[in-house]
N, CA, C and O atoms as a printed pandas DataFrame, in Angstrom:
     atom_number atom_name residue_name chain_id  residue_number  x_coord  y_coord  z_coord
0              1         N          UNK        A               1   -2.479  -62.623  -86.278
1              2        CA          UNK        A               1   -1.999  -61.430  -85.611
2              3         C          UNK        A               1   -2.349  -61.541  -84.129
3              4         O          UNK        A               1   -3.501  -61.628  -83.705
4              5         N          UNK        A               2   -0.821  -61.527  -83.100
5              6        CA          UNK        A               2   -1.733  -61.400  -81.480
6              7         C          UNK        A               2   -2.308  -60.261  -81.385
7              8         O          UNK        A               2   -2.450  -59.352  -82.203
8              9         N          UNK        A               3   -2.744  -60.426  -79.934
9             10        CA          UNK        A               3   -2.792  -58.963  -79.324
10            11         C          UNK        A               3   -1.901  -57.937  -79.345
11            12         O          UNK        A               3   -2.180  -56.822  -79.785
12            13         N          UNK        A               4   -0.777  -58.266  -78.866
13            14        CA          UNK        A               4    0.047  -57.396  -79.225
14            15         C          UNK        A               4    0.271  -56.754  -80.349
15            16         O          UNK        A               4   -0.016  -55.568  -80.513
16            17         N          UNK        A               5    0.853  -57.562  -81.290
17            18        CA          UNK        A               5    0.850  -56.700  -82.478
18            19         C          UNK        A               5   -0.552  -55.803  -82.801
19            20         O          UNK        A               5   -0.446  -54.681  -83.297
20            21         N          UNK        A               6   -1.686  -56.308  -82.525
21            22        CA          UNK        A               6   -2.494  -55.048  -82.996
22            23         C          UNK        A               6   -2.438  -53.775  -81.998
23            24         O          UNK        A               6   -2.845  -52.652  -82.297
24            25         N          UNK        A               7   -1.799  -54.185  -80.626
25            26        CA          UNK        A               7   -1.545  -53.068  -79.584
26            27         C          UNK        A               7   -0.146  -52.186  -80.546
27            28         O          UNK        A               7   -0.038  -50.973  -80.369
28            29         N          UNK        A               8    0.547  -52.691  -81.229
29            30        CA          UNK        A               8    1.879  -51.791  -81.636
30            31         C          UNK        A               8    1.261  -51.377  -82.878
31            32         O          UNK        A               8    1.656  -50.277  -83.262
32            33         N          UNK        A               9    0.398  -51.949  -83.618
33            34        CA          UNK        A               9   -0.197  -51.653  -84.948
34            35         C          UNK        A               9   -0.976  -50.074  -84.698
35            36         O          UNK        A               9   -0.718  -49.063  -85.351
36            37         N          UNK        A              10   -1.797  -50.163  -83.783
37            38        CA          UNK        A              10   -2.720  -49.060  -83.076
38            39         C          UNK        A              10   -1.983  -48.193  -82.587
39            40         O          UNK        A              10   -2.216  -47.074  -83.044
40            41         N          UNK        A              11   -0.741  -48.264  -81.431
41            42        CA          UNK        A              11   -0.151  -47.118  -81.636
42            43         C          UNK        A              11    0.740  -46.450  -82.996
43            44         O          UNK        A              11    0.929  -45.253  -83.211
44            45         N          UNK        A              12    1.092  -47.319  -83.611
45            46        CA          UNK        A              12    2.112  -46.424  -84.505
46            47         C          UNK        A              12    0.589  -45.782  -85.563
47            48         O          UNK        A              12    0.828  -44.871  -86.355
48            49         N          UNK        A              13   -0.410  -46.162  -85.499
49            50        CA          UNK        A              13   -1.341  -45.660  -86.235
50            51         C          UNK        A              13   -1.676  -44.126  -85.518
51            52         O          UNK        A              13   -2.074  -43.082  -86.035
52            53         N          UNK        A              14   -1.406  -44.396  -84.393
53            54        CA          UNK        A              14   -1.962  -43.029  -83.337
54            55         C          UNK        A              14   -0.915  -42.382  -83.195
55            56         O          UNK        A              14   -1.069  -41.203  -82.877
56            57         N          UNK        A              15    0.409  -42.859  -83.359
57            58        CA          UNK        A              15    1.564  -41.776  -83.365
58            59         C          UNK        A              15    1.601  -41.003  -84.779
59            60         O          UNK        A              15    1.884  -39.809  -84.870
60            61         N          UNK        A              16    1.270  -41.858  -85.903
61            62        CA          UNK        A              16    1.356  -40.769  -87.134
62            63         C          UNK        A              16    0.523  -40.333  -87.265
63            64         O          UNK        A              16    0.796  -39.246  -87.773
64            65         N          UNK        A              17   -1.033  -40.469  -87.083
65            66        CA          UNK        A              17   -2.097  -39.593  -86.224
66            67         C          UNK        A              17   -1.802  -37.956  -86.206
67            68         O          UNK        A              17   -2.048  -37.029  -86.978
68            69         N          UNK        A              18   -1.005  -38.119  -84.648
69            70        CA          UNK        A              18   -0.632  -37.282  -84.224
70            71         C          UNK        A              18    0.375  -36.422  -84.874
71            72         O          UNK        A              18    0.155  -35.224  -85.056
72            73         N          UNK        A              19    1.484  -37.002  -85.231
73            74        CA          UNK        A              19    2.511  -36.444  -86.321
74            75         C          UNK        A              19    1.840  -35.536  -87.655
75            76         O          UNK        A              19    2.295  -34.562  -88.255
76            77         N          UNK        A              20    0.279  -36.476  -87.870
77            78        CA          UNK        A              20   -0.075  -35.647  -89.467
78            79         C          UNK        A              20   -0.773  -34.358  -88.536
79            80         O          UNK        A              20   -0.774  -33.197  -88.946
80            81         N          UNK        A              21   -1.227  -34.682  -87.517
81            82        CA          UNK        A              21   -2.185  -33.272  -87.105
82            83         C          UNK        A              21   -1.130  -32.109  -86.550
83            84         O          UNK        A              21   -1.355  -30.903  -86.654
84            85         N          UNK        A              22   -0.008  -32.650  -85.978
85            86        CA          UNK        A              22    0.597  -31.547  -85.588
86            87         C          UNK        A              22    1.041  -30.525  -86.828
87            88         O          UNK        A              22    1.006  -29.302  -86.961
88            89         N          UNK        A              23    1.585  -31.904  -87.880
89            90        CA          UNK        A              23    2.113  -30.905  -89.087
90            91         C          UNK        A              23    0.907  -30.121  -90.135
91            92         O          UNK        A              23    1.081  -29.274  -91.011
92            93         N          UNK        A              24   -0.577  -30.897  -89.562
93            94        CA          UNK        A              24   -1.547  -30.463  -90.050
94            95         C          UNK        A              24   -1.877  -29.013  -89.733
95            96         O          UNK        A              24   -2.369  -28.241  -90.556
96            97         N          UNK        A              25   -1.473  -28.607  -88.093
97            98        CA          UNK        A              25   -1.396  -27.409  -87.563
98            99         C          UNK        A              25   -0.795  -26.504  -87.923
99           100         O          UNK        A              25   -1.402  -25.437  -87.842
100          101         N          UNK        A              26    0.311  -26.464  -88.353
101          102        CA          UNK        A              26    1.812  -25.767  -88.800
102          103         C          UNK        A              26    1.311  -25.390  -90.417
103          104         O          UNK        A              26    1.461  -24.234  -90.814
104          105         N          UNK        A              27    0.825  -26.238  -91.146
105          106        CA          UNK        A              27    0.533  -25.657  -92.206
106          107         C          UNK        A              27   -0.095  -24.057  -92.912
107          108         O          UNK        A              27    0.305  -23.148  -93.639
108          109         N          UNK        A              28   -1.283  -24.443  -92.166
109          110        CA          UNK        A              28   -2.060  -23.084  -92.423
110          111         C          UNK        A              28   -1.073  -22.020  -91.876
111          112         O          UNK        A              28   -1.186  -20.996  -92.551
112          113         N          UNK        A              29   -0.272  -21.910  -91.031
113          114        CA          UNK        A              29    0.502  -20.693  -90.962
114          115         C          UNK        A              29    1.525  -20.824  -91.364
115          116         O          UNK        A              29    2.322  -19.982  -90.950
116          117         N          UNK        A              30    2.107  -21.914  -92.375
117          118        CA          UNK        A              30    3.398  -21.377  -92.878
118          119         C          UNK        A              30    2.802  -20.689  -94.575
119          120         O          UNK        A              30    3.535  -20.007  -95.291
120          121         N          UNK        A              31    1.686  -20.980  -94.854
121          122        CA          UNK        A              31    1.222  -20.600  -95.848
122          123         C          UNK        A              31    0.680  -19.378  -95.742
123          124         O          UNK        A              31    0.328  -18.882  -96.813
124          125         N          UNK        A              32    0.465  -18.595  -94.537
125          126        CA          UNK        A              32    0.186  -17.385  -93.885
126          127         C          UNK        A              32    1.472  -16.494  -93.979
127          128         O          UNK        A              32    1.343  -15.379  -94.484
128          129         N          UNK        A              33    2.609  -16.867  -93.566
129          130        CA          UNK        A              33    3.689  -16.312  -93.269
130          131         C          UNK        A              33    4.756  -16.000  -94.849
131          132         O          UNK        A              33    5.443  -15.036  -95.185
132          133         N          UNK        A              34    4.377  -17.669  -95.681
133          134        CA          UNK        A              34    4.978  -17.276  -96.836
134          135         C          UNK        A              34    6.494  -17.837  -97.011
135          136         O          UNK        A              34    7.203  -17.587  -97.986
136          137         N          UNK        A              35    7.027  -18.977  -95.427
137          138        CA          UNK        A              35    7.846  -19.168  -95.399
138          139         C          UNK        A              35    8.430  -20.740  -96.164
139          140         O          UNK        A              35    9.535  -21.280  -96.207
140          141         N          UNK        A              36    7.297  -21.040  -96.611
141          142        CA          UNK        A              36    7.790  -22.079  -97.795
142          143         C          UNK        A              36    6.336  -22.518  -98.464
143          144         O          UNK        A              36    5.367  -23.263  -98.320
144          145         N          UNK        A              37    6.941  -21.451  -99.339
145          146        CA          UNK        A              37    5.352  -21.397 -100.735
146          147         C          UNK        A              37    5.231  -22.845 -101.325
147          148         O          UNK        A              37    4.132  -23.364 -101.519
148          149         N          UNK        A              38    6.085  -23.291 -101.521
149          150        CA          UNK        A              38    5.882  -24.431 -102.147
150          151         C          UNK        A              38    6.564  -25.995 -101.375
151          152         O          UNK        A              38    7.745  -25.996 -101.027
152          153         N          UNK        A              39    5.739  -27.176 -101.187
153          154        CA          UNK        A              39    6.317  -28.343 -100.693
154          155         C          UNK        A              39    7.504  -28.657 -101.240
155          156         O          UNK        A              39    7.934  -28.441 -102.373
156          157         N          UNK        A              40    8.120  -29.337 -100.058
157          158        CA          UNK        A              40    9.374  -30.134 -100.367
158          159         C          UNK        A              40    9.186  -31.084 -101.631
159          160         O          UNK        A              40    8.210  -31.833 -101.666
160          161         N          UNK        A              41   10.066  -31.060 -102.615
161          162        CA          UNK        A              41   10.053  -31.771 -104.028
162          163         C          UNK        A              41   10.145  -33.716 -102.953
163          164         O          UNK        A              41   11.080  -34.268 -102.372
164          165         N          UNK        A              42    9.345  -33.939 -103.076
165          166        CA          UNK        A              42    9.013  -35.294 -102.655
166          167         C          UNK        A              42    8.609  -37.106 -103.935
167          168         O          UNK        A              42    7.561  -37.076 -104.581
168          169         N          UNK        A              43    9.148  -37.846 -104.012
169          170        CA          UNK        A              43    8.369  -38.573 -105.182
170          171         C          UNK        A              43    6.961  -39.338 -104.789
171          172         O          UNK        A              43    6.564  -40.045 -103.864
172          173         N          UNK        A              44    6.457  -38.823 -105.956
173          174        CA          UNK        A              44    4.873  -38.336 -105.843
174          175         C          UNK        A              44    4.136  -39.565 -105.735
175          176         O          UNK        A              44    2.914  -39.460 -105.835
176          177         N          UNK        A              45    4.799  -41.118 -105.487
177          178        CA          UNK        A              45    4.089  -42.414 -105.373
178          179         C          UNK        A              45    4.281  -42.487 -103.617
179          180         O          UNK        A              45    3.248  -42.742 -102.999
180          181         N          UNK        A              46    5.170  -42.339 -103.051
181          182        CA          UNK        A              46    5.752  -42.040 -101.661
182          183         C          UNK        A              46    4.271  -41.396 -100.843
183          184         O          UNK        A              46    3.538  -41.877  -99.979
184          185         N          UNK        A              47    4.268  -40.026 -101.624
185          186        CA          UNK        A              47    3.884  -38.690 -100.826
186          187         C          UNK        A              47    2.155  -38.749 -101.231
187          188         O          UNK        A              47    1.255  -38.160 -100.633
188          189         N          UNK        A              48    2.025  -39.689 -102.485
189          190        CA          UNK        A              48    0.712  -40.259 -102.595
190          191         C          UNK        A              48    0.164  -41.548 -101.769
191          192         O          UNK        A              48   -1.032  -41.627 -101.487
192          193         N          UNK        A              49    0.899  -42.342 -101.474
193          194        CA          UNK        A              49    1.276  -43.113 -100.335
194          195         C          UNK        A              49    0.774  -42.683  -98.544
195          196         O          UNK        A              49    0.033  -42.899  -97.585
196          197         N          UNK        A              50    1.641  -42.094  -99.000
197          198        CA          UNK        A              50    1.745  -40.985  -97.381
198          199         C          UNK        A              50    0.154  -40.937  -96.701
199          200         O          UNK        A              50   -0.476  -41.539  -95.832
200          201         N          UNK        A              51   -0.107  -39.601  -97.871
201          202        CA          UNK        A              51   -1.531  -38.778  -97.600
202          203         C          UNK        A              51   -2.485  -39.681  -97.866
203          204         O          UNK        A              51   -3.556  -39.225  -97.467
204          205         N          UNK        A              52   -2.637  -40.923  -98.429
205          206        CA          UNK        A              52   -3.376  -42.151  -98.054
206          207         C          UNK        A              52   -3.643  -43.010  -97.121
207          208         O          UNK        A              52   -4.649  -43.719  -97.102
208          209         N          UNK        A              53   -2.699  -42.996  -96.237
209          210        CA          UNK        A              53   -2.432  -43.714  -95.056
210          211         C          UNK        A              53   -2.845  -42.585  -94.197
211          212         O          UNK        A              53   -3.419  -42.962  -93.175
212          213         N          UNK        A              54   -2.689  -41.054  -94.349
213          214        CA          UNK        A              54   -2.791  -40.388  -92.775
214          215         C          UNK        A              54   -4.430  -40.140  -93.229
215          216         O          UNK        A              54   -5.165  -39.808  -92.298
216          217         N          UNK        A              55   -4.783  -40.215  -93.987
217          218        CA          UNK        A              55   -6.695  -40.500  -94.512
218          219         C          UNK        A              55   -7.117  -41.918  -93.715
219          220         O          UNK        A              55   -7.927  -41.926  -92.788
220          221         N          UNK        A              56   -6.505  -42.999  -94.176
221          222        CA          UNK        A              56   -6.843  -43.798  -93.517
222          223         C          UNK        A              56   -6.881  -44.270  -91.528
223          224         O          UNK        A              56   -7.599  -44.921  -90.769
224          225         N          UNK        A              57   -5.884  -43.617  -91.471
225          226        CA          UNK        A              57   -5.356  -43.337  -90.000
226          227         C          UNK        A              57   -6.534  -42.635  -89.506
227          228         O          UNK        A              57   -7.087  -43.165  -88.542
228          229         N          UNK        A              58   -7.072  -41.482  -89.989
229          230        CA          UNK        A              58   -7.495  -40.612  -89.660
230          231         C          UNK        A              58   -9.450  -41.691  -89.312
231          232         O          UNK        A              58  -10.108  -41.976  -88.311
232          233         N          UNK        A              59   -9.572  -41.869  -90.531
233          234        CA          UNK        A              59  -11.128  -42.356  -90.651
234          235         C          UNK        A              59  -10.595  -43.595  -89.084
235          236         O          UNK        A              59  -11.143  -43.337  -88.013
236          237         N          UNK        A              60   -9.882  -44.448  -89.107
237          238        CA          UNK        A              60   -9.920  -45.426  -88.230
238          239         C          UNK        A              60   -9.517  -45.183  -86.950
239          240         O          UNK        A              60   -9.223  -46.174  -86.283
240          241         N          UNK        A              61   -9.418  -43.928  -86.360
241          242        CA          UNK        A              61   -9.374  -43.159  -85.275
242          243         C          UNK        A              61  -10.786  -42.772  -85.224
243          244         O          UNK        A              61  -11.105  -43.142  -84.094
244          245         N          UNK        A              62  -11.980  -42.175  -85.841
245          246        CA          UNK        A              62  -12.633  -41.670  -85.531
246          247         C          UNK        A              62  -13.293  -42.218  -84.339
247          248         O          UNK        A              62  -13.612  -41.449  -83.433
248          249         N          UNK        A              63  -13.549  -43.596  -84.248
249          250        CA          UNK        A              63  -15.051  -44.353  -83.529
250          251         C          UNK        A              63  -13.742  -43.869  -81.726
251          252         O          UNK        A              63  -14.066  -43.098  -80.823
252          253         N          UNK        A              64  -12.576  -44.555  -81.816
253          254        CA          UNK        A              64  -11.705  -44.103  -80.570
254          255         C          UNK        A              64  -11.267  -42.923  -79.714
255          256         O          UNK        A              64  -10.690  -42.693  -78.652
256          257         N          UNK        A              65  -11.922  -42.214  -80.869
257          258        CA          UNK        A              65  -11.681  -40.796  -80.153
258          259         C          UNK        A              65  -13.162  -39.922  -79.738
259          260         O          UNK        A              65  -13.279  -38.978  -78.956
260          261         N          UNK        A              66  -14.173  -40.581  -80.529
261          262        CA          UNK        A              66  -15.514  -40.395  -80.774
262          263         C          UNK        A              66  -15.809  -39.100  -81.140
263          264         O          UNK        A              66  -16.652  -38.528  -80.448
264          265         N          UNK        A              67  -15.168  -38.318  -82.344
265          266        CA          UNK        A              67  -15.028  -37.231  -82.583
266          267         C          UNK        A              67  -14.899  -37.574  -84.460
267          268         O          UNK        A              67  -14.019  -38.254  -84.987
268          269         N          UNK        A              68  -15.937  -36.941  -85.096
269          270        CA          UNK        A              68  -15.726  -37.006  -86.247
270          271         C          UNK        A              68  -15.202  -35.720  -87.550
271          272         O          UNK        A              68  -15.224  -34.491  -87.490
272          273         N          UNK        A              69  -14.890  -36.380  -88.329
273          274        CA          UNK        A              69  -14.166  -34.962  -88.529
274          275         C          UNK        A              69  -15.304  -34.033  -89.880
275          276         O          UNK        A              69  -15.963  -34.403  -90.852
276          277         N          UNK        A              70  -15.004  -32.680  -89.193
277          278        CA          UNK        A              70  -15.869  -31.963  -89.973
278          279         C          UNK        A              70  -15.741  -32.039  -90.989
279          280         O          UNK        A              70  -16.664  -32.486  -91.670
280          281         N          UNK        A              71  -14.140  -31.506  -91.767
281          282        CA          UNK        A              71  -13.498  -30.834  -93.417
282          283         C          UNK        A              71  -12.681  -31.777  -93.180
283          284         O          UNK        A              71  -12.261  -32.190  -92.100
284          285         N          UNK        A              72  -12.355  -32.279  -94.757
285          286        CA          UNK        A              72  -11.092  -32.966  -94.628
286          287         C          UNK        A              72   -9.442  -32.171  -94.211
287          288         O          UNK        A              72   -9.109  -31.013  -94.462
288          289         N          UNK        A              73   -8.883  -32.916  -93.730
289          290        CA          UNK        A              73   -7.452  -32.216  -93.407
290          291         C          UNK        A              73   -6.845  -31.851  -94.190
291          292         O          UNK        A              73   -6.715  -32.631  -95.132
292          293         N          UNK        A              74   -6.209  -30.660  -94.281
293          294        CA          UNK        A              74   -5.409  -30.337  -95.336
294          295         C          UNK        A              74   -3.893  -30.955  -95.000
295          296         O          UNK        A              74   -3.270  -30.403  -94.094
296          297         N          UNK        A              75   -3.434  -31.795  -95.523
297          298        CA          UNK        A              75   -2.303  -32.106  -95.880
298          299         C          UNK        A              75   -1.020  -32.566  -96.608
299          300         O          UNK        A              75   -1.220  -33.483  -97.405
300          301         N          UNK        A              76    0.175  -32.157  -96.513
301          302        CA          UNK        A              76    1.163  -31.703  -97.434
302          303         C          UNK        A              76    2.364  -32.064  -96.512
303          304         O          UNK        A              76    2.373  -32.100  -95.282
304          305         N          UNK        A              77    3.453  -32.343  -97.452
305          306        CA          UNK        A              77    4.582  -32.991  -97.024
306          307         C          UNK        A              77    5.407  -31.840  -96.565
307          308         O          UNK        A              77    5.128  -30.918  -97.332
308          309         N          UNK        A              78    6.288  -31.436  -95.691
309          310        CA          UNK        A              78    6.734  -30.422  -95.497
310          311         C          UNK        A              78    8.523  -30.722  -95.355
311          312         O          UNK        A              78    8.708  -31.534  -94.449
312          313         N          UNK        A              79   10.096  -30.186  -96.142
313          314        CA          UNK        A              79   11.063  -30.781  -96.011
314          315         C          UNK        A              79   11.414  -30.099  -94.065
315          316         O          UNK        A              79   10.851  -29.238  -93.388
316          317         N          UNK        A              80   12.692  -31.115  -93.773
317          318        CA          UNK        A              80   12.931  -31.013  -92.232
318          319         C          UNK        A              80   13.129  -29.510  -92.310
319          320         O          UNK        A              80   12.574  -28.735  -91.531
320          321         N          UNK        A              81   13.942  -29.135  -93.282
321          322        CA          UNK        A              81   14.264  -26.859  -92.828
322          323         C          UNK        A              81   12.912  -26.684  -92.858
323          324         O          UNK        A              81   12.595  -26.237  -91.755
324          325         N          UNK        A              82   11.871  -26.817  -93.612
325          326        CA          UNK        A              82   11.129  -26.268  -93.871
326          327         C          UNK        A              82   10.432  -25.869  -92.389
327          328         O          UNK        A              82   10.472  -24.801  -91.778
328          329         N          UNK        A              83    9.838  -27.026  -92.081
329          330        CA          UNK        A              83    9.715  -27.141  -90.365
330          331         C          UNK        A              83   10.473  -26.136  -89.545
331          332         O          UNK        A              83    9.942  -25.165  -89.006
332          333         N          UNK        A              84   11.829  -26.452  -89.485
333          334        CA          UNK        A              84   12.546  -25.791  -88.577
334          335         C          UNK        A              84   12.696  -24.906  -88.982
335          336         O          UNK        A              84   13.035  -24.215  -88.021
336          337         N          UNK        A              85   12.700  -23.970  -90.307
337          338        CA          UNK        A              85   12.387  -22.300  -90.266
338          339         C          UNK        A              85   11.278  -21.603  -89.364
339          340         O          UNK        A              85   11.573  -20.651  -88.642
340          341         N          UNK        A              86    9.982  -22.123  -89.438
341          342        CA          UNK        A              86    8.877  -22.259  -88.735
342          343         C          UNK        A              86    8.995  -22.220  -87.582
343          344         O          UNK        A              86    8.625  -21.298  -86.854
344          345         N          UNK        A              87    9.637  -23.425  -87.195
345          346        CA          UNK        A              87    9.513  -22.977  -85.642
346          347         C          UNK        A              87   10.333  -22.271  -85.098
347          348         O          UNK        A              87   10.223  -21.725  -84.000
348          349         N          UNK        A              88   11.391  -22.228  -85.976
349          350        CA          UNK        A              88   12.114  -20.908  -85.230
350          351         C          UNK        A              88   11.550  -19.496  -85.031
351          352         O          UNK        A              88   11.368  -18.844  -84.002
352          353         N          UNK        A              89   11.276  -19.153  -86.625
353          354        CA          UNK        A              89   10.412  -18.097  -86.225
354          355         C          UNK        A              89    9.087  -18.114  -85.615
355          356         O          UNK        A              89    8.520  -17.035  -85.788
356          357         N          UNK        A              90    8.490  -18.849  -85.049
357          358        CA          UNK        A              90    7.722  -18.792  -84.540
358          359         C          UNK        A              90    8.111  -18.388  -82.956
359          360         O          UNK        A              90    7.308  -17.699  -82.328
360          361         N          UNK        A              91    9.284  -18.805  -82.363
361          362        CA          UNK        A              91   10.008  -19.182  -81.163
362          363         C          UNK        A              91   10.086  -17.428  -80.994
363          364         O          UNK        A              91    9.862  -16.857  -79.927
364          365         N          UNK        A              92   10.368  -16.886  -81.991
365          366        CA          UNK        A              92   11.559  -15.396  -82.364
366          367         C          UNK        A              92   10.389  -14.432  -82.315
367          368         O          UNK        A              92   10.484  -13.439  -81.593
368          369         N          UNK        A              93    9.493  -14.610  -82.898
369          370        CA          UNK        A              93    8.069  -14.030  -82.586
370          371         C          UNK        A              93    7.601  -14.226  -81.339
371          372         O          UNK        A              93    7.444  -13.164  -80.737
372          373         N          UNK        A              94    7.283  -15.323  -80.647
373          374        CA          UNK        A              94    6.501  -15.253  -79.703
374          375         C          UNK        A              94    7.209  -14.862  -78.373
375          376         O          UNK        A              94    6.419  -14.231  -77.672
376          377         N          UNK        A              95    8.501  -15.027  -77.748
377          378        CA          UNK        A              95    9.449  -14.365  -76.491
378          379         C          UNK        A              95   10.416  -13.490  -77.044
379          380         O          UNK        A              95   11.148  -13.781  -77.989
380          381         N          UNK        A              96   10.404  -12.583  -76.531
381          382        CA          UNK        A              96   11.909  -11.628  -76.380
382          383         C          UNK        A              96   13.029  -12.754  -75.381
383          384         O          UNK        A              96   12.855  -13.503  -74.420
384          385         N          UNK        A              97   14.338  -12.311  -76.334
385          386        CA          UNK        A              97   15.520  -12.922  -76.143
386          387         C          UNK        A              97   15.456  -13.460  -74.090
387          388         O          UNK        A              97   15.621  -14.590  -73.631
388          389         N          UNK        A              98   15.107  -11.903  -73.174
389          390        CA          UNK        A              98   15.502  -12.516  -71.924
390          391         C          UNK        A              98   14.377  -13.422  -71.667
391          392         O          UNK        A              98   14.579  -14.278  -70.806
392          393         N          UNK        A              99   12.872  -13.400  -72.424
393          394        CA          UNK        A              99   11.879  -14.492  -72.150
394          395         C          UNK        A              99   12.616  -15.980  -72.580
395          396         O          UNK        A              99   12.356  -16.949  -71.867
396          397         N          UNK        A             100   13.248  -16.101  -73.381
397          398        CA          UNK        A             100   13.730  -17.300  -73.701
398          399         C          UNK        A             100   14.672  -18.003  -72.857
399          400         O          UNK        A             100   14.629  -19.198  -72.568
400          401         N          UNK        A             101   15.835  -16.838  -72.358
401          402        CA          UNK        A             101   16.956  -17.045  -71.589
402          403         C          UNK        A             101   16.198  -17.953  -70.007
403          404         O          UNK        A             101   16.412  -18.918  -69.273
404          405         N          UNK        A             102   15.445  -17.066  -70.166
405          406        CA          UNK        A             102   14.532  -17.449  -68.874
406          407         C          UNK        A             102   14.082  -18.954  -69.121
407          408         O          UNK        A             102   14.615  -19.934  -68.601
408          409         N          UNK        A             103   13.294  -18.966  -69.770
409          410        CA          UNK        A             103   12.755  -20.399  -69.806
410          411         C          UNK        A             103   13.944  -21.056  -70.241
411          412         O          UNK        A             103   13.566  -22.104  -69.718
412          413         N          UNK        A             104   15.133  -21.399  -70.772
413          414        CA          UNK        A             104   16.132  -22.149  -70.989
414          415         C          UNK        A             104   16.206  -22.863  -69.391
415          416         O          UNK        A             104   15.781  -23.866  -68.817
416          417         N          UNK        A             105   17.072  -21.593  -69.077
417          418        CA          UNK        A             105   17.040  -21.751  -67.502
418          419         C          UNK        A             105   16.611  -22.645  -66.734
419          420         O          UNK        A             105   17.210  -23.642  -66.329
420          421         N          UNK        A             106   14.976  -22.112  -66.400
421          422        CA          UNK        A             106   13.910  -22.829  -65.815
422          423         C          UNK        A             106   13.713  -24.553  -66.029
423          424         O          UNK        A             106   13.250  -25.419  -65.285
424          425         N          UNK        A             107   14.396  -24.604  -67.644
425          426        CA          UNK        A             107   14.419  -26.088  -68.429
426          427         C          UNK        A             107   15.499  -26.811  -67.858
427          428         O          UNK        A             107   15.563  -28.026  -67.673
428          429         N          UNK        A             108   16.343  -25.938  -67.597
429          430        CA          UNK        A             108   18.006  -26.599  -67.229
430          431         C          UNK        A             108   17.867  -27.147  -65.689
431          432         O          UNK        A             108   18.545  -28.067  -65.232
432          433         N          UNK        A             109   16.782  -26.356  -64.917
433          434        CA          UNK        A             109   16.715  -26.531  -63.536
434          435         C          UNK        A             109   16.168  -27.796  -63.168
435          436         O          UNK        A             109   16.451  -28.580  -62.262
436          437         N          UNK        A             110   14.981  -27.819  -64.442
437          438        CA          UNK        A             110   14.018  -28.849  -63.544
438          439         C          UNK        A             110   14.775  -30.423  -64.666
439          440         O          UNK        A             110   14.129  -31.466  -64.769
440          441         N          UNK        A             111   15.630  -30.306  -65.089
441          442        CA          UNK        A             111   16.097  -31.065  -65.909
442          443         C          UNK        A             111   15.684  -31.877  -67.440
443          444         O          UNK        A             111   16.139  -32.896  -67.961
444          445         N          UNK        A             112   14.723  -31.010  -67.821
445          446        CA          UNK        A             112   14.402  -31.045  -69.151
446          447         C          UNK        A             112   15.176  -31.044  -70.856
447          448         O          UNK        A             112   14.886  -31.428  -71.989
448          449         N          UNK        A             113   16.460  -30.255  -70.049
449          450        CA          UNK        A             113   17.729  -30.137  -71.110
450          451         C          UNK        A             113   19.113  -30.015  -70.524
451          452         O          UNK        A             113   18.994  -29.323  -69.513
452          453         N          UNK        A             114   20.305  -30.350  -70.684
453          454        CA          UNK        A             114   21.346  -30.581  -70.655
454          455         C          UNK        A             114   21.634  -28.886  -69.854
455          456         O          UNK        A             114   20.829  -27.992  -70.115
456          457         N          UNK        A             115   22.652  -28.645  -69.042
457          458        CA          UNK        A             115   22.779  -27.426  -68.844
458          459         C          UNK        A             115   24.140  -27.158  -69.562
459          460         O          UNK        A             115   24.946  -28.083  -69.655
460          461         N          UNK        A             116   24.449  -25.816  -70.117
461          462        CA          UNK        A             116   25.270  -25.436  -70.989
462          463         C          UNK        A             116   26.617  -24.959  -69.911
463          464         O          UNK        A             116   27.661  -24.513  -70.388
């Protein structure tokens, strides 16, 4: 194995990292909210798979980040609506319609998104 490859090995380890903690975040409040009681029907060698690797990810980040982890992470496979119900309502909750219009805007200006 070069260098390199363990440089692309290490990030894609630190990008799904990141991917399990964000969706690690989102959890506890979709289970708050009630907006999808139950995980996406997933096959259970895959999704046993999965949550093995973001364990492992997780322990082999620790010494790099120098932060160890208290509780284990709670994590669970979530389908793509499932997500995007979430953040919508989350979006719908947190600005009123002209707060949004606004920041669209502001996005369109500094060129962050396509202008409509």
């Amino acid at each position: 194995m070069t260098l390199d490859d363990l440089r692309v090995s290490r990030w894609t380890r630190t990008f799904s990292l990141c991917v399990l903690l964000l969706f690690g975040c989102f959890t506890p409040c979709l289970a708050q909210t009630g907006a999808a009681d139950a995980p996406a029907p997933a096959k259970s060698k895959e999704s046993a798979e999965f949550l093995a690797t973001a364990d492992e990810v997780l322990q082999e980040n620790e010494p790099n980040t120098g932060l160890r982890l208290r509780a284990p992470v709670k994590k669970t496979l979530r389908s793509r609506d499932d997500v995007r119900a979430y953040l919508i309502r989350q979006i719908d909750d947190d600005k009123n319609p002209q707060e949004r219009y606004a920041d669209a805007r502001a996005a369109e200006a500094f060129g962050l998104i396509p202008s409509i």
